[in-house]
C-alpha positions as CSV (number, residue, x, y, z in Angstrom):
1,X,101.0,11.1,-24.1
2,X,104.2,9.2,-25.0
3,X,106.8,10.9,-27.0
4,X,110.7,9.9,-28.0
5,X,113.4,11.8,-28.2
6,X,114.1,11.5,-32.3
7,X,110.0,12.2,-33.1
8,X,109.0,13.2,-37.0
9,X,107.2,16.4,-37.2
10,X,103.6,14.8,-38.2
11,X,104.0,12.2,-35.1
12,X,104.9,15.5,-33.2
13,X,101.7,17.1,-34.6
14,X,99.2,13.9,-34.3
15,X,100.0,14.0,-30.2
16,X,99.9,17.5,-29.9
17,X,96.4,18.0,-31.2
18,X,95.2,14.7,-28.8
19,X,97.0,16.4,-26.2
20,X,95.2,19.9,-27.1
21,X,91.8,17.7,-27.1
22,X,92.6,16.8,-24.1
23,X,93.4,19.9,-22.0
24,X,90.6,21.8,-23.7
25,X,88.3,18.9,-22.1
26,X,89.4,20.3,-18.9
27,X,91.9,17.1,-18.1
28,X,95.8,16.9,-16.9
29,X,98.3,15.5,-19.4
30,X,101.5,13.5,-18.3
31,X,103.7,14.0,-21.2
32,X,106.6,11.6,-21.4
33,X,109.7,11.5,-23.6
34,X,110.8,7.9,-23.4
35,X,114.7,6.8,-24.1
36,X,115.9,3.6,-25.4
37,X,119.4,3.0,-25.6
38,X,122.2,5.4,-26.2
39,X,119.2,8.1,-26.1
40,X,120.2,8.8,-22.3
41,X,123.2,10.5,-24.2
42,X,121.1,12.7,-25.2
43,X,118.9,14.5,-22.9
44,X,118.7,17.5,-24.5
45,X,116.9,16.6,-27.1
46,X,113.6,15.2,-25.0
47,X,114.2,19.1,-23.0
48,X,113.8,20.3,-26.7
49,X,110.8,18.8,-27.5
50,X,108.7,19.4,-23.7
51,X,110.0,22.9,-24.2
52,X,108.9,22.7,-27.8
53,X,105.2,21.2,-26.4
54,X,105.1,24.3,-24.1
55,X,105.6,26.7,-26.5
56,X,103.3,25.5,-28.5
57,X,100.6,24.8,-25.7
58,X,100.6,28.3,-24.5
59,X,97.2,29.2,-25.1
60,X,95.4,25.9,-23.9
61,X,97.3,24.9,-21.1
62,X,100.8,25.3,-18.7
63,X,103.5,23.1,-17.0
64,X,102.5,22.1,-13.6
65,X,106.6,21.9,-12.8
66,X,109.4,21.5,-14.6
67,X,110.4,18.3,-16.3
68,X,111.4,15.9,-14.3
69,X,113.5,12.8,-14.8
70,X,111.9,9.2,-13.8
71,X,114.8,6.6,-15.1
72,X,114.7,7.0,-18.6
73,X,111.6,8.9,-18.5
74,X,111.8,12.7,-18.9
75,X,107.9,13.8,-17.9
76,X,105.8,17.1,-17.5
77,X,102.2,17.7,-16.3
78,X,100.2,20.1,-18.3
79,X,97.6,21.8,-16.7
80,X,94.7,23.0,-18.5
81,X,94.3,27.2,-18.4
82,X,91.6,28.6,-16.2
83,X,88.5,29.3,-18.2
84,X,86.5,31.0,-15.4
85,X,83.6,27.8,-16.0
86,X,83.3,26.5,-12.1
């Protein structure tokens, strides 16, 4: 799931329910905050929304690791929480 760095709270809402969907479906997420521009200035602000996502992802699934930094890609794998169904 693809986010930016300046997102508006409904965008931010939209991708976290697919991203919900998807972890509750039993599948990995690769979340990426993608800057353009002067963005890279501002790396704190894609931290701030992964760390955002985590809090708000507590109960359906955790970081795999911590965000890491691909070019001007920040990304994090969320892993969906054990359920106990093997």
């Amino acid at each position: 799931m693809k986010f930016r760095p300046m997102i508006d709270d409904h965008d931010y809402n939209f991708k976290k329910k697919h991203v919900i969907r998807f972890l509750e479906g039993g599948d990995r997420v690769k979340v990426t905050v993608r800057f353009r521009g002067r963005e890279l200035a501002h790396k704190d602000k894609g931290f701030a929304i992964l760390q955002r996502l985590k809090a708000d992802l507590e109960e359906f699934g955790y970081p795999d690791k911590g965000p890491s930094f691909e070019g001007i890609h920040m990304v994090q794998i969320f892993v969906p929480n054990q359920t106990g169904k093997n």
